[in-house]
N, C-alpha and C positions, 0 to 999 in steps of 0.2 A: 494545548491539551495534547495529551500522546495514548492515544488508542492503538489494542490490539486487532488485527484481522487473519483472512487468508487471500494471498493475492490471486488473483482470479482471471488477469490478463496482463500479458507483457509486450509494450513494442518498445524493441531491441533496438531499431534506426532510430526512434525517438528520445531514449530513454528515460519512457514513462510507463506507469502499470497502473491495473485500479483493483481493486481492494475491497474487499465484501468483509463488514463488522457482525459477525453472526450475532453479538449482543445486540444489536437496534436493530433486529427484524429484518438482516441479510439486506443493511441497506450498503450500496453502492458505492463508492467516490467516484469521481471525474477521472480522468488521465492524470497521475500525478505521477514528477518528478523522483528520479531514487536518487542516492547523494552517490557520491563518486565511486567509494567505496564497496557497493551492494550492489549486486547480483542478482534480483529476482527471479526464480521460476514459480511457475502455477502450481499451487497447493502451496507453497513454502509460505510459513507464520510471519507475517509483519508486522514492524513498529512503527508506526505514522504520527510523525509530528502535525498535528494541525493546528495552523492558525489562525482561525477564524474558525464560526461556526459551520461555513461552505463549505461542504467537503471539496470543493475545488480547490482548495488554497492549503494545500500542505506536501510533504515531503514525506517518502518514506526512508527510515535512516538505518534499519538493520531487517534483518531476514534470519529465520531459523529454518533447517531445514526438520522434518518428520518422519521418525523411518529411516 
């Protein structure tokens, strides 16, 4: 499944971020992986592949910035 959000936390050493889907009630993911490519900062719009229902278990693979 590939859902939109806004990411909402970035660690930079890790490179992982989590992602609030304001469609389902500003719920949350886990720490997930960005793909090589992307660059996330806070507020910028993501596209998160997930696979699985867990929001633990997904990648996010593009970023738009707002503004």
């Amino acid at each position: 499944m590939v859902k939109q959000g806004i990411v909402s936390s970035v660690d930079l050493v890790n490179r992982k971020a989590r992602v609030t889907f304001q469609d389902t009630d500003n719920v949350v993911t886990a720490d997930i992986p960005y793909a090589q490519h992307v660059s996330p900062l806070i507020n910028d719009v993501a596209v998160v592949a997930l696979f699985s229902p867990n929001l633990a278990n997904g990648m996010i693979i593009a970023v738009r910035r707002e503004g």
